[in-house]
N, C-alpha and C positions, 0 to 999 in steps of 0.2 A: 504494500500500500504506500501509493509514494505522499511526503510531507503535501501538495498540494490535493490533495483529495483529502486529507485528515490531518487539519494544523493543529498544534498542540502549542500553548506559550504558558508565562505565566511561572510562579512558584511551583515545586515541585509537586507529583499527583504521588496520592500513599495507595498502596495495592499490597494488602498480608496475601499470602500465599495461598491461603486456605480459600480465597473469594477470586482465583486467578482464573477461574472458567466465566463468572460474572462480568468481571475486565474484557474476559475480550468477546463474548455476548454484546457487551455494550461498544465497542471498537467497531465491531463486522456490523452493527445499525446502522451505522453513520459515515460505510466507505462512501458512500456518492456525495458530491458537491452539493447536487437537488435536494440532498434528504436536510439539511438544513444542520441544528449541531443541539448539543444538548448536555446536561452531566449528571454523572451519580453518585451517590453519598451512601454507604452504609456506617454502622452503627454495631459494634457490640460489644453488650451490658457499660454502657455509658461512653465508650470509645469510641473514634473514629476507625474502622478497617479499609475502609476503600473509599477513595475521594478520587474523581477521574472526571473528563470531558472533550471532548471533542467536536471538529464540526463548525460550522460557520454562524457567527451571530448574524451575519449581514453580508451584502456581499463584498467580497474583497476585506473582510473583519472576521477574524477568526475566534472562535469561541474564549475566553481567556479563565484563570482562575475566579474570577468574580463577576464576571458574566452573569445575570439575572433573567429572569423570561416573564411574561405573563403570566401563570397557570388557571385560568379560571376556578373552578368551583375547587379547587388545591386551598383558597381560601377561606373556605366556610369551616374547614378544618382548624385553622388558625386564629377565627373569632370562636370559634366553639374552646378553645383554650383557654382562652381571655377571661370568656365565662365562666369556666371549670375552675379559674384560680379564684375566681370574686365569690360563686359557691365557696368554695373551700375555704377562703375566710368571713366568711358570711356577710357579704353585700347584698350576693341574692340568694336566694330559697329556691329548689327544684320544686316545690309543691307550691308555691304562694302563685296568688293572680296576677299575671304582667302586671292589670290595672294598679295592683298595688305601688307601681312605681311610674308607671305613665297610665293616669285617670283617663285619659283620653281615648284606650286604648279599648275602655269597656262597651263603647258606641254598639248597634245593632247584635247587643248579645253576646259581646263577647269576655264578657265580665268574669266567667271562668276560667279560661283559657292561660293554663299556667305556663310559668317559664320552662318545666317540664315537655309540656306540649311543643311550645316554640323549635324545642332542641331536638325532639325526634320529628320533625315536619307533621303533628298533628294539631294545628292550628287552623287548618283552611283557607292562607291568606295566600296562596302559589300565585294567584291570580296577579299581571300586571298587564295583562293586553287590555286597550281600554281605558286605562288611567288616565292617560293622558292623550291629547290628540301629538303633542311635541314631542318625538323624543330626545329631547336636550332637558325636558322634565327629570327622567329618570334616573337622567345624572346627579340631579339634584336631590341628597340624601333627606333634609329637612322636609323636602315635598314629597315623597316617598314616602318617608314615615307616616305624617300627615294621612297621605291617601291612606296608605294601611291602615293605619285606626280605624280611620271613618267605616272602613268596608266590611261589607257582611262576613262573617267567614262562610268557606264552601260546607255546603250537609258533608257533603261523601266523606269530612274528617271523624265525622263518627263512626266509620266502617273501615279506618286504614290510612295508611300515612299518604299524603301526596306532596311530592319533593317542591319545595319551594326554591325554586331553581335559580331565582334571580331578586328575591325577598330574604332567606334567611338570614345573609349576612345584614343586612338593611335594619331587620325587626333584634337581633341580636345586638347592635352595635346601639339602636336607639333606648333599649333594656338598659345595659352595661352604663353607659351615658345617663340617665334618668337618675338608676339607680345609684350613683355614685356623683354625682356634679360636675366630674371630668369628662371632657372629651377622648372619643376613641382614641385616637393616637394618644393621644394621651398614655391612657389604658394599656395601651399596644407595647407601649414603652418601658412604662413598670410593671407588668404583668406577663411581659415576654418576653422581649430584649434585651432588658439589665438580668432578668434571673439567667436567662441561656448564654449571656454576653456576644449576641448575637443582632445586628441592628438592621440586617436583612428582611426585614416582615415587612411591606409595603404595601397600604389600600391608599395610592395618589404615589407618584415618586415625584420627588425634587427636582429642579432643572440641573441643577449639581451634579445628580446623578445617574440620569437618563440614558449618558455615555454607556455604560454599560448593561442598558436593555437587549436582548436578542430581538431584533426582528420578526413578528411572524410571517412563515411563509405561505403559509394558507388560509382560504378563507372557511368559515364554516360549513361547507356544504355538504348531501347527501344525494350521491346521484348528479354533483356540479348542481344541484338545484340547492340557493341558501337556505339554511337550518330554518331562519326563522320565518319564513318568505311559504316554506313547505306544510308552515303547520297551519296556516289561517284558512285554507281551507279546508281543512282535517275539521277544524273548530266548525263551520258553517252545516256539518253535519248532525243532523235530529236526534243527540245523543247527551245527556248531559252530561257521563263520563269523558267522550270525548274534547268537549268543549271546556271539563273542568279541564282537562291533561293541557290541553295546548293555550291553555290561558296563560301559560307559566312563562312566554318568550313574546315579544314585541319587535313586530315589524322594523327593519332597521339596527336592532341589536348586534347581529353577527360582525357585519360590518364597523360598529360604531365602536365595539370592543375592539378592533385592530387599528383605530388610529389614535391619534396623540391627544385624544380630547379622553380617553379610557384609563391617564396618565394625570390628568389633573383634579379628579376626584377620588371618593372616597365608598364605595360599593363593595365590603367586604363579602358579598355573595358570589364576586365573578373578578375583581380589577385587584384582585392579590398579585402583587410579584415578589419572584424570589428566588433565592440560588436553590439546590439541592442539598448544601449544607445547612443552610439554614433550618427547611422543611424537615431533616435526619435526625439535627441537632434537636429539633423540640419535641417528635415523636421518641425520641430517644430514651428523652424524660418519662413518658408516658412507658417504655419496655422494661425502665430500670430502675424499676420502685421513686419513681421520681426523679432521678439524677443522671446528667449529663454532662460528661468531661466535669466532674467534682461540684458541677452546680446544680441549685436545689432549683425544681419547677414546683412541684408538689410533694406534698407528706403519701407517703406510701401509701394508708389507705385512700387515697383517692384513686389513685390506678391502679389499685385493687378493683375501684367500685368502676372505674371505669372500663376498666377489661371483662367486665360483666357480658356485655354486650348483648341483654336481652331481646327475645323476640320480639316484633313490635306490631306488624299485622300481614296477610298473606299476602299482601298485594300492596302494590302504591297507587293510587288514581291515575298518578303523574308518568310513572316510570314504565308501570306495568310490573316489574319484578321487585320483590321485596328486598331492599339490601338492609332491612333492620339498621332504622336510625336509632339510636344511643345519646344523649349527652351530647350532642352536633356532629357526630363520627356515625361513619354507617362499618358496617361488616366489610373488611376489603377484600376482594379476589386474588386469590397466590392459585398461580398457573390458570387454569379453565375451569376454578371452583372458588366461592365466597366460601371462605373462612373463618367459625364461629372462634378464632384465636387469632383471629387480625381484625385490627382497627386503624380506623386511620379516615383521609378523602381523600378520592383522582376528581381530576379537571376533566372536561372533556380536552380532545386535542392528545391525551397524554400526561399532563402530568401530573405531580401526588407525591402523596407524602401516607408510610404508614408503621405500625407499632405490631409488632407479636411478643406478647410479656413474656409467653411462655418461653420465648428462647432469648429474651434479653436482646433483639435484632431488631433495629428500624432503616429503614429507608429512605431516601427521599429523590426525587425524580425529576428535570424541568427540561422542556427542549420546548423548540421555538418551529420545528417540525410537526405539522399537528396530524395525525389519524395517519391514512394515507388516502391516495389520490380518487378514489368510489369514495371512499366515508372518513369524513376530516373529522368527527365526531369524537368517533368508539376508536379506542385503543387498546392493545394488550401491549407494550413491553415494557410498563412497570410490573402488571403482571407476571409477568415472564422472567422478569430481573430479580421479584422477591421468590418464585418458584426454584430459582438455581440458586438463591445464596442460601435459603432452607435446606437446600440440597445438598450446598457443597459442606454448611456449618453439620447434618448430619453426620456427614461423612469422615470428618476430621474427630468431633466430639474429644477433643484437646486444644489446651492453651496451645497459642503461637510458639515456636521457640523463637530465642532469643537471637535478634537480627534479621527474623523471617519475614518483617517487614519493610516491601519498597517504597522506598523513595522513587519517583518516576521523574526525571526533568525537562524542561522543554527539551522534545525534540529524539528522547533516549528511550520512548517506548518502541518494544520487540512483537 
């Protein structure tokens, strides 16, 4: 593979020995120019074992050590932390009524509707097709929230979760906020950043630091027909499942999320970016009784409570397949199967972040390459990536020895 199909810069990449089938799994993704670039991060019992990357942020800009990407729904996973630390010291209550911290919330009925609800998507607010006739609205997090209150929730939340796909982050972050007097980022800061020492979590990036966004190189489509363009007709049909499911995406969306206006807000359901360390680093917390690289995120029993990952109902309105939402984390797929010992979110496009306690191993995933070229959507090779490092961590079931771990440097990987 010559350097111009797979640039490599940057400080050195670490590769233990035991995750060297993983390594180059993710190498052989990313030999074509077209396929875009991307990196990986593994994790175990609180360390880093594999930090690698390759592939192009852009063209003629080659992927670098702190290269970032957009990951879509990678970030509902990330406000769903925020939450789990403000539970954990009690700001909020998994049992109390949202209204309890935003009155405004209880409008058309929805005055029971606990913060519990909110976190496994059984709330019935998925809906945003319709809010607005703008959507430069949607951007707009104050007006958002806003709408949500006011809005009915859907019936079908009584019979099964339906994934609020472009709400969670939104109704999460205005909870957190309410409930506390601070601003998200705020929140973001000392409830994630300082404990993991990790300043990568992004809903808006700075003009400072944009330099280092990847590019996406696809658009959303399915079929070359855009994602969200494909569902409003689906909705027009005499169904009120189907019209609750595709309520969940607005005309316009796909699009509006790959340009620089998806960069000056703050939409923790969709406008997360982030390196793959960062995403590793805080799942990490969650595989290792709370602790990453010697720093505290949570007290043990919390990721006790949160590796529960109870059932939640057989079906989603939204999804159609149940991935059992939890505390803002759904069940994540390792290889071709949802896994009741992984937790974690994937973005559409590919990327994600996830935790399996039982083996003290997290992940985290981002490329700027979305789906492939029939379906930019669905991916599997995070999948694929947490399937072979299970595999290879089986296999070994021994400490590293001593010096088993590469340093990789620009340019010296084989």
């Amino acid at each position: 593979m010559s350097d111009q199909s797979t640039p490599i810069s940057g400080p050195g990449m670490l590769i233990d020995h035991r995750f060297g089938a993983v390594a180059g799994q993710f190498f052989r993704t990313f030999r074509r120019r077209p396929q875009g670039g991307g990196a990986l991060t593994i994790h175990l019992n609180g360390q880093p074992v594999l930090d690698i990357w390759t592939g192009w942020a852009d063209t003629g800009r080659p992927w670098e050590y702190d290269t970032m990407a957009l990951s879509y729904s990678s970030g509902k996973g990330v406000a769903a932390t925020v939450a789990n630390r403000l539970i954990e010291r009690g700001a909020l209550a998994l049992d109390e009524p949202v209204s309890t911290y935003w009155p405004e919330f209880a409008a058309h009925g929805k005055q029971d509707i606990t913060v519990s609800d909110v976190l496994r998507h059984r709330a019935g607010l998925q809906r945003i097709r319709g809010l607005s006739g703008n959507p430069q609205d949607m951007l707009d997090h104050d007006y958002l929230a806003a709408a949500l209150a006011a809005q009915a929730p859907d019936p079908w939340r009584a019979r099964a979760s339906g994934y609020h796909g472009l709400t969670f982050g939104t109704l999460v972050a205005e909870i957190a906020q309410r409930a506390t007097g601070a601003k998200f980022d705020e929140l973001l800061q000392s409830e994630l950043r300082d404990p993991v020492g990790d300043n990568d979590f992004w809903f808006g990036v700075p003009p400072s630091q944009r330099h280092r966004i990847a590019r996406l190189t696809q658009r959303l489509n399915i079929a070359r027909i855009p994602f969200d363009r494909l569902l409003a007709p689906i909705g027009a049909l005499p169904s009120s499942l189907l019209r609750s499911a595709t309520s969940a995406a607005y005309d316009g969306w796909a699009d509006l999320s790959r340009g620089e206006r998806a960069y000056d807000t703050m939409m923790p359901s969709w406008n997360g970016v982030f390196t793959a360390r960062s995403l590793s680093r805080m799942y990490s917390a969650i595989a290792n009784d709370g602790l990453t690289e010697g720093r505290r995120l949570f007290r043990p029993e919390t990721t006790r409570a949160l590796a529960e990952m109870p059932p939640n109902s057989t079906f989603d309105y939204v999804l159609g397949v149940p991935p059992h939402f939890a505390r803002g984390y759904h069940r994540a797929p390792v290889g071709t199967k949802i896994s009741r010992h992984a937790l974690g979110h994937y973005g559409i496009g590919g990327s994600g972040g996830l935790a399996l306690p039982h083996l003290g191993l997290s992940l985290g995933f981002v490329t700027n390459h979305l789906g492939n070229h029939a379906n930019s959507i669905g991916d599997a090779r995070l999948p694929h990536f947490a399937h072979l490092a299970v595999r290879a961590l089986r296999a070994t079931q021994y400490p590293a020895p001593w010096g088993s771990t590469a340093l990789v440097s620009s340019g010296d990987r084989t």
